[in-house]
TORSEPA-279501 format. One record per residue: residue number from 1; residue in three letters; x, y, z of N, C-alpha, C, O, CB in turn. Coordinates in pm, whole numbers, plus 32768, in hexadecimal, padded with zeros to 4 digits. Glycine has a CB too. Layout:
N
  num  residuo  n_px  n_py  n_pz  ca_px  ca_py  ca_pz  c_px  c_py  c_pz  o_px  o_py  o_pz  cb_px  cb_py  cb_pz
  NUM      ALA     X     Y     Z      X      Y      Z     X     Y     Z     X     Y     Z      X      Y      Z
...
//
This chain:
115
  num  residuo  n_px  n_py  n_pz  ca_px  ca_py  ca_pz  c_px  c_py  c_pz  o_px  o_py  o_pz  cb_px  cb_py  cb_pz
    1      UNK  192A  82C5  43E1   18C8   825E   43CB  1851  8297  437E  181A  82FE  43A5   1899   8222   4450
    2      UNK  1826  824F  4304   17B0   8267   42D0  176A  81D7  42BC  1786  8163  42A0   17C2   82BB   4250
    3      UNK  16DD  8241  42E6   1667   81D6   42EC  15FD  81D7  427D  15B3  823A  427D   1617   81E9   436E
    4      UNK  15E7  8171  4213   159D   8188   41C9  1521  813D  41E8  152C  80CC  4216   15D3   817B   415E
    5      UNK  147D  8186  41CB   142F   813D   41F1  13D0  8158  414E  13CD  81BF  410B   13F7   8165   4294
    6      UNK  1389  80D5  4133   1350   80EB   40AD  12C7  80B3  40C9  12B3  806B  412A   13A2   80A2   402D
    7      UNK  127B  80CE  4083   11E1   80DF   4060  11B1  80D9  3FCC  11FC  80F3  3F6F   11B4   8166   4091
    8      UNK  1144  80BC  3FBF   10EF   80B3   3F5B  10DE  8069  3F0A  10A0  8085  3EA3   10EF   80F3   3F2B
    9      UNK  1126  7FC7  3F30   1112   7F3E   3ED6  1081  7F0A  3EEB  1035  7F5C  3F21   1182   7EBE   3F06
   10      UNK  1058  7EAC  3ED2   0FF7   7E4A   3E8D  0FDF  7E1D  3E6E  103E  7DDE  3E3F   0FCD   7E32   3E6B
   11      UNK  0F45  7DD2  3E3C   0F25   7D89   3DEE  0EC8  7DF1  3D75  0E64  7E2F  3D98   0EE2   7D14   3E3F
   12      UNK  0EFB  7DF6  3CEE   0EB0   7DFA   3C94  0E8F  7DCF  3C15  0F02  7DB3  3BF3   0EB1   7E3B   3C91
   13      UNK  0E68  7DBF  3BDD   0E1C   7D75   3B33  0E99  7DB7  3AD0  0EDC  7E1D  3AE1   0D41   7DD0   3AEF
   14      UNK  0E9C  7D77  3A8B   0F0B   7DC2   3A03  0EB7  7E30  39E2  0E3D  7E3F  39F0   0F2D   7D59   395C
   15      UNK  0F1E  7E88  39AD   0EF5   7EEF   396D  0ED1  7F54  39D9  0EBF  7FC4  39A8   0E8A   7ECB   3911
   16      UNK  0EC3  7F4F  3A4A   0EA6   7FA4   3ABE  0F1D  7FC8  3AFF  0F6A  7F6B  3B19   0E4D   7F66   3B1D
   17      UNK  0F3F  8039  3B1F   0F73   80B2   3B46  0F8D  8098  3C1A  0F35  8081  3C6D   0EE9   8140   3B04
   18      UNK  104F  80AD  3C36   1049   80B5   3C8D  10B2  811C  3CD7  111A  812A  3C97   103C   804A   3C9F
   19      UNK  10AA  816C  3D5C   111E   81C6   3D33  1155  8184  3DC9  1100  8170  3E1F   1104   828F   3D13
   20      UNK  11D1  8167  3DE2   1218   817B   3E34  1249  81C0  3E59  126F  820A  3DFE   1244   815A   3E38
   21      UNK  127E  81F8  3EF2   12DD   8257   3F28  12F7  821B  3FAD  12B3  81D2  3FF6   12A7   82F0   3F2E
   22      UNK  1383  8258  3FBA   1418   8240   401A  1426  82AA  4041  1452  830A  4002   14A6   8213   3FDD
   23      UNK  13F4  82A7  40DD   140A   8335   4128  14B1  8305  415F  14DB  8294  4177   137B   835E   41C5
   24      UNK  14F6  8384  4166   1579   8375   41C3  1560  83B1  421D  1507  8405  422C   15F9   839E   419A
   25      UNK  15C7  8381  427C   15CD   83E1   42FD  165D  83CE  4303  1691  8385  42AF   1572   83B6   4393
   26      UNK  16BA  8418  4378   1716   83F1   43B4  17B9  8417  4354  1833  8409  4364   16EB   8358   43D1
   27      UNK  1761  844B  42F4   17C9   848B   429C  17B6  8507  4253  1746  853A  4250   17E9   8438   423F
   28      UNK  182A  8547  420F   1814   85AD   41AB  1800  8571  4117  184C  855C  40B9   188D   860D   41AF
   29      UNK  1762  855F  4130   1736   8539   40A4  176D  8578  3FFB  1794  8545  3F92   16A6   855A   40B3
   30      UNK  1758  85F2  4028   1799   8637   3FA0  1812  85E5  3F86  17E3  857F  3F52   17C9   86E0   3FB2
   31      UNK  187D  85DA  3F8B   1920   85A6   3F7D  18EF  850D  3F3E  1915  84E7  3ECF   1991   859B   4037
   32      UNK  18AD  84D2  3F7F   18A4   8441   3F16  1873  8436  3E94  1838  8491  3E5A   1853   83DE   3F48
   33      UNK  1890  83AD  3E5C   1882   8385   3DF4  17F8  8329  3E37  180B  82DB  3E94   190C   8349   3DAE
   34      UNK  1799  8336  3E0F   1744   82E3   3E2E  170C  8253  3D8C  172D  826F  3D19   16C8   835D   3E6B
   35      UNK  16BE  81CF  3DAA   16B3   818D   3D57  1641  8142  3DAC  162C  8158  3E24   1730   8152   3D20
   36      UNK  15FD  80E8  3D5C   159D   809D   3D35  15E6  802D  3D18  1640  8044  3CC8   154D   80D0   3CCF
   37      UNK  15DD  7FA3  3D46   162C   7EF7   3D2C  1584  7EAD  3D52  1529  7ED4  3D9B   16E5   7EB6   3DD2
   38      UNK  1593  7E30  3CFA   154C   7DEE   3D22  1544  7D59  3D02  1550  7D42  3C8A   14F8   7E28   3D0F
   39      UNK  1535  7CFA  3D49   155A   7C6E   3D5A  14D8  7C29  3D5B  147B  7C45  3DA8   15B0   7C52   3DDC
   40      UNK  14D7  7BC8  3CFD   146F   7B6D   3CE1  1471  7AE0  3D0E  14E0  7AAA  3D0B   1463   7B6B   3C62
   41      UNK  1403  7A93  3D3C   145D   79EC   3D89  14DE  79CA  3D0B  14EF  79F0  3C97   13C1   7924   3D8E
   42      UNK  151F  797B  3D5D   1588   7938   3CE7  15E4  79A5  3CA6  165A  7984  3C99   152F   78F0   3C61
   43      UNK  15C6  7A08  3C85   1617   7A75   3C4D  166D  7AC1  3CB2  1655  7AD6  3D29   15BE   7AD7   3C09
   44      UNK  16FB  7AF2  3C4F   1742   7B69   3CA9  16F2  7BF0  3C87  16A0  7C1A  3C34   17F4   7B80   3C7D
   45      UNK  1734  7C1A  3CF1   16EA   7CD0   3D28  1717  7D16  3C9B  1785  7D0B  3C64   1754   7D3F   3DE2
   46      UNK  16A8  7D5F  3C70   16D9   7DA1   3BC7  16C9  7E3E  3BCD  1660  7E6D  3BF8   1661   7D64   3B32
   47      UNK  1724  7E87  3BA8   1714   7F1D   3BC3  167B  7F43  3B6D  1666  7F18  3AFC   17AD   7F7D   3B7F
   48      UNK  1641  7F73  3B99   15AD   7FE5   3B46  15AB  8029  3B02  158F  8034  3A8B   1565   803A   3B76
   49      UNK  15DF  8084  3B83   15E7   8145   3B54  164A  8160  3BCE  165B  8126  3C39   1525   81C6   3B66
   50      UNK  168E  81DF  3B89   16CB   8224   3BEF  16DF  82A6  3BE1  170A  82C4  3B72   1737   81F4   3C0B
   51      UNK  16D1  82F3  3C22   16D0   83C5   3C16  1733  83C0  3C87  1729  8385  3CF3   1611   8444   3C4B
   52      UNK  17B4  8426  3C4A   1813   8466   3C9A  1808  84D2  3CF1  17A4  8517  3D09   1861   8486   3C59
   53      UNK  185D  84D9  3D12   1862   8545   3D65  181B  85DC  3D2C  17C8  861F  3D6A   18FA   8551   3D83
   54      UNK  1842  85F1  3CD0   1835   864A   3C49  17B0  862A  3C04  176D  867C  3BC7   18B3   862B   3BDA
   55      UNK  1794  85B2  3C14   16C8   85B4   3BC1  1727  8571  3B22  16F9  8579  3AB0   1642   86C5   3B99
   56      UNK  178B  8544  3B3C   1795   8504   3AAE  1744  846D  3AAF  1770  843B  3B16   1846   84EF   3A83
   57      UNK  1710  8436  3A8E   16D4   839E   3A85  16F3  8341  3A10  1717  8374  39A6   1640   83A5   3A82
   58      UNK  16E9  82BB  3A1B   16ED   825D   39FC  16AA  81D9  3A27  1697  81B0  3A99   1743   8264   39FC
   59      UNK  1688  8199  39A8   160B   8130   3990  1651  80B0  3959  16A1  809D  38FE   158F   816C   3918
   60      UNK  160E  8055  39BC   1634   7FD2   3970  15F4  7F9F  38D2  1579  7F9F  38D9   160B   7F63   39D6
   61      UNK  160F  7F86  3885   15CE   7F75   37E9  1534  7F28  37EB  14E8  7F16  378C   1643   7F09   3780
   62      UNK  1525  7F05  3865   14C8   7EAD   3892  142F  7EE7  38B1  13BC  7EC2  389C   1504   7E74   3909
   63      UNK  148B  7F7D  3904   1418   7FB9   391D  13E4  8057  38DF  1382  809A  38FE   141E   7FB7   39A4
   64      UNK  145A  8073  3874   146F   80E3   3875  13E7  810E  380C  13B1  80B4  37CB   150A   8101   3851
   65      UNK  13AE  81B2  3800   130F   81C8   37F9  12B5  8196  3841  1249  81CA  385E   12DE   81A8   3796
   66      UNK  12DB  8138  385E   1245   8127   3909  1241  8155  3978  11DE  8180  39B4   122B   80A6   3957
   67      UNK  12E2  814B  39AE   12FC   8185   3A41  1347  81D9  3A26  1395  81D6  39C7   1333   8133   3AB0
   68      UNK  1332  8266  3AA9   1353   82D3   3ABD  139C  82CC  3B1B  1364  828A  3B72   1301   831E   3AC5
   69      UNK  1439  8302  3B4E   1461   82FC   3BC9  1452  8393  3BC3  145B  83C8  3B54   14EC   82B1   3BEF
   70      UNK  143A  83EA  3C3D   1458   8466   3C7D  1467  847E  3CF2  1458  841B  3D3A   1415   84AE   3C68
   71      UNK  147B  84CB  3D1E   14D7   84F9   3DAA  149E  8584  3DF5  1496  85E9  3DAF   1589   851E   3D77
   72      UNK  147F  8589  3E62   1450   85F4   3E88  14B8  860C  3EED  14D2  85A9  3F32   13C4   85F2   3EAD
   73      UNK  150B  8695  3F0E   154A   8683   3F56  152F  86C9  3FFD  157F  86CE  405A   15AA   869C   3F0F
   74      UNK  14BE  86F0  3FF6   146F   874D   403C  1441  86F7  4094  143D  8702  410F   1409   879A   3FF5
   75      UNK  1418  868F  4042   13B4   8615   40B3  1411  85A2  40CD  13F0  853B  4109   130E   85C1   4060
   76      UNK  1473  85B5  40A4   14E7   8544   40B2  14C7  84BA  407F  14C5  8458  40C9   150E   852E   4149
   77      UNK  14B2  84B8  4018   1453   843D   3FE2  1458  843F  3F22  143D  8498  3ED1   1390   8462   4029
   78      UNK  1486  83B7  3F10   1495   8377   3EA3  140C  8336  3E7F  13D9  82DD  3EC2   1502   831B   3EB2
   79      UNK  13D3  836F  3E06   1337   8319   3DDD  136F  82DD  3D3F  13B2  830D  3CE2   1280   83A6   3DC9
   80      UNK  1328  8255  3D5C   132A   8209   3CBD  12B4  81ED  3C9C  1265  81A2  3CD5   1376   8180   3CA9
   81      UNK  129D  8248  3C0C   11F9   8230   3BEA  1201  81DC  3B88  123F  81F5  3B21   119A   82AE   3BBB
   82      UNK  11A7  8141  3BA7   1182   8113   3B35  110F  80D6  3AF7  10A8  80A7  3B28   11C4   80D9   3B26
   83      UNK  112C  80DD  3AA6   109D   80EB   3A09  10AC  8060  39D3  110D  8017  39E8   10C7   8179   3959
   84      UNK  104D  8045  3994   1042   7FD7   392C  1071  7F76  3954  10A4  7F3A  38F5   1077   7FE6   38B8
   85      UNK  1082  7F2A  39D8   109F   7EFD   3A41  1081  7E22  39F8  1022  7DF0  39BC   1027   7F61   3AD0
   86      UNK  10D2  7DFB  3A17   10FF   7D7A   399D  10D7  7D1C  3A25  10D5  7D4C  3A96   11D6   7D6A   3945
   87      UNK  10B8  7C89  3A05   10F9   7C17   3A6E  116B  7C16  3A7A  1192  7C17  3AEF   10E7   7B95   3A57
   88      UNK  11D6  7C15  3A0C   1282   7C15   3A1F  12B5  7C5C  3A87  1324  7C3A  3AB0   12D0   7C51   39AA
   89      UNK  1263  7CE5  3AD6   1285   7D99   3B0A  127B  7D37  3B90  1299  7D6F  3BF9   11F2   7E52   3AE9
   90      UNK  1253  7CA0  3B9A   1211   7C6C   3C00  12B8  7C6D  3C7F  131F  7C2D  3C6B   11B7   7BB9   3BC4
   91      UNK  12A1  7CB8  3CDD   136A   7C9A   3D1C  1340  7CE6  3DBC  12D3  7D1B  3DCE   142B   7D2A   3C96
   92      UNK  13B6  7CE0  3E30   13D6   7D23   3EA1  13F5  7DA7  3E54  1440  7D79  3DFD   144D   7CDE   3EFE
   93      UNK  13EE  7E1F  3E3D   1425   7E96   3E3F  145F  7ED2  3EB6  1431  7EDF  3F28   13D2   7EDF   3E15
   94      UNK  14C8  7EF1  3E84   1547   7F44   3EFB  1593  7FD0  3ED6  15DF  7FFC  3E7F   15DA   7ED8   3F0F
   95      UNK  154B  8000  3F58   159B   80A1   3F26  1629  80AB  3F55  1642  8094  3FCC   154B   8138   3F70
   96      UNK  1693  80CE  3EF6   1716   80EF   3F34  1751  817D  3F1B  1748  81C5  3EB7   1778   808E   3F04
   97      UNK  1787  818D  3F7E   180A   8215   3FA5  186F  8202  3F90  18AA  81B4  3FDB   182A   8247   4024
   98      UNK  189C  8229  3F4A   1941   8246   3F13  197E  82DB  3F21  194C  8345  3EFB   194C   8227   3E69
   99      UNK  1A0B  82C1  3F6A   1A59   833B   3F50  1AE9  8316  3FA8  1AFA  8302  4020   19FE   83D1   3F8A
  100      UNK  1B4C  8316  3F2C   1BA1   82CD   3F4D  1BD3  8245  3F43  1BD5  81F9  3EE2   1B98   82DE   3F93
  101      UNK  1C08  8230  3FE2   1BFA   8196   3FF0  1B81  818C  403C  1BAA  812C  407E   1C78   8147   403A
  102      UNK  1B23  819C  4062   1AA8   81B5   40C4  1A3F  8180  40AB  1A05  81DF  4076   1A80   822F   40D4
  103      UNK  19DA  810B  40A7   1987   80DE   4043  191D  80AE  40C8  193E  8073  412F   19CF   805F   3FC7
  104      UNK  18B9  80D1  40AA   182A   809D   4106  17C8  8069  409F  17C7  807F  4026   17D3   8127   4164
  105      UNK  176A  8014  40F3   171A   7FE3   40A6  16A5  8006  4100  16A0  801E  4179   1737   7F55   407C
  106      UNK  164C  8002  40A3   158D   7FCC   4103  1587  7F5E  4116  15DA  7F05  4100   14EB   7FD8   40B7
  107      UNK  151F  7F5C  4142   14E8   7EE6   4179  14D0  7E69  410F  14F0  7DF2  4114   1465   7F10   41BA
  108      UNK  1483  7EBE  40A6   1430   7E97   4038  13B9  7E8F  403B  137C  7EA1  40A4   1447   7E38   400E
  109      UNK  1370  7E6C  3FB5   12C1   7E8E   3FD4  12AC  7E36  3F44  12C9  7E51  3ED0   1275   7F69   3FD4
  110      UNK  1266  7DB9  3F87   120F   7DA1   3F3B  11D9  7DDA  3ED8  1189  7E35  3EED   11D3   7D90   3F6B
  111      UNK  11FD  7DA7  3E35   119E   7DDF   3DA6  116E  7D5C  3D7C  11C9  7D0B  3D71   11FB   7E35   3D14
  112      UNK  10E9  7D2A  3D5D   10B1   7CC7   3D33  105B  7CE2  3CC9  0FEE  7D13  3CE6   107C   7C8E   3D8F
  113      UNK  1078  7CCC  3C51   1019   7CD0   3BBC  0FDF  7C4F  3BC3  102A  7BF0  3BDB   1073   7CE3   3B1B
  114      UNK  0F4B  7C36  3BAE   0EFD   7BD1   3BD1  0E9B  7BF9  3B6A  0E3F  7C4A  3B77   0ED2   7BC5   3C68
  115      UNK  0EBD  7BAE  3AF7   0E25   7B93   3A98  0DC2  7B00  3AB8  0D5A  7AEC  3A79   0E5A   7B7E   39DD
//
């Protein structure tokens, strides 16, 4: 069983800067594929970012140069930093674990762009 718990959503103005992170517990963090999804009213859940096991990453075309995914594996925790922060960025964010067939999600956390 893994438990993901996430932090650091909000409310902020465009153009303002926010970083998220997804502590794990309950697993061997290193071995996953970790990712970033996020779902807007009315919309399906849309991949972000995602860093492998390995620190390889990938960006949705949407967000890619604004947000940063990285991985600490020390603190067991997935952070998504983002910049230049849009009304569109406006969604639930969800951290997921992958490895295998094995897939967890967070909770999610509130991101609100409000001009």
């Amino acid at each position: 069983q893994v438990q993901l718990v996430e932090s650091g959503g909000g409310l902020v103005q465009p153009g303002e800067s926010l970083r998220l992170s997804c502590a794990a517990s309950g697993s061997i963090f290193s071995i996953y594929d970790m990712g970033w999804y996020r779902q807007a009213p009315g919309k399906q859940r849309e991949l972000v970012a995602t860093i492998t096991s390995g620190g390889n990453t990938n960006y949705a075309d949407s967000v890619k140069g604004r947000f940063t995914i990285s991985r600490d594996n020390a603190k067991n925790t997935v952070y998504l930093q983002m910049n230049s922060l849009k009304p569109e960025d406006t969604a639930v964010y969800y951290c997921n674990a992958m490895f295998v067939d094995y897939e967890y999600w967070g909770q999610g956390t509130q991101v609100t762009v409000s001009s």
